[in-house]
C-alpha positions, 0 to 999 in steps of 0.5 A: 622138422618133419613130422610122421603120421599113420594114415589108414584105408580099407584096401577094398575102397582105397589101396596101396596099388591105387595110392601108387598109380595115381602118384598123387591122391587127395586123402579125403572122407575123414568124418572124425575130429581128432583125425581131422585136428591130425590132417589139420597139422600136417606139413608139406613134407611130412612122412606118413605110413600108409596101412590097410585097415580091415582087409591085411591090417598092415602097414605098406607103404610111405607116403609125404604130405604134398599139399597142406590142409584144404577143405574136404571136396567129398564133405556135404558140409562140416568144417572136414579137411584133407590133404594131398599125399604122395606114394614114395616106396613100399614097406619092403616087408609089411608090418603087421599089425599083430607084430605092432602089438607084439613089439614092446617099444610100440606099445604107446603107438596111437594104432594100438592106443586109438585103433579106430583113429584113421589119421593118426601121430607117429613119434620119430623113435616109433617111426624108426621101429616100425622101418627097421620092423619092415626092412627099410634100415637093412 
């Protein structure tokens, strides 16, 4: 069964662009435990929302979990992991985050709960939300 994530990059370091012109990029520097616990339950398959952080603080785009958890290449030490994800399609409208906050059925959403969280569960109910929010059901 398909899980969901939201996984988070400052679009100034790493963008959507970038995401999509490598196709495939491991998703490395996460130095937080909760975040590393969520890389850590990844599976193959598994849907993520790509948001820009900082700079636009919108989702984007979706990306799927091509390789599982492995340790981090970036990590100088630590028990950190990453995994492999895939560019699949841009949000043909970007979900702000100030829509997020403003929709009622996205109130316990981990992005507005744990903002600072960079890897974070998405449930399928808020998955379809926020898809329908950025035009994928139209």
């Amino acid at each position: 069964m398909t899980q969901y994530w939201l996984i988070k990059s400052e679009p100034d370091a790493f963008s959507w662009a970038e995401q999509v012109a490598r196709g495939v990029e491991p998703w490395t520097g996460v130095r937080n435990h909760l975040a590393k616990k969520n890389l850590a339950s990844m599976k193959l398959g598994d849907a993520c929302f790509f948001y820009h952080s900082n700079v636009g603080k919108e989702i984007v785009g979706i990306c799927a979990v091509v390789r599982e958890a492995y340790p981090d290449p970036s990590a100088e030490g630590g028990p950190w992991v990453c995994v492999d994800v895939r560019a699949v399609k841009p949000m043909p409208r970007p979900v702000t985050l100030a829509a997020i906050k403003a929709e009622p059925r996205l109130t316990e959403l981990a992005l507005v709960r744990q903002s600072r969280l960079s890897v974070s569960p998405v449930t399928p109910a808020e998955w379809a939300v926020i898809c329908e929010m950025g035009g994928l059901n139209d």
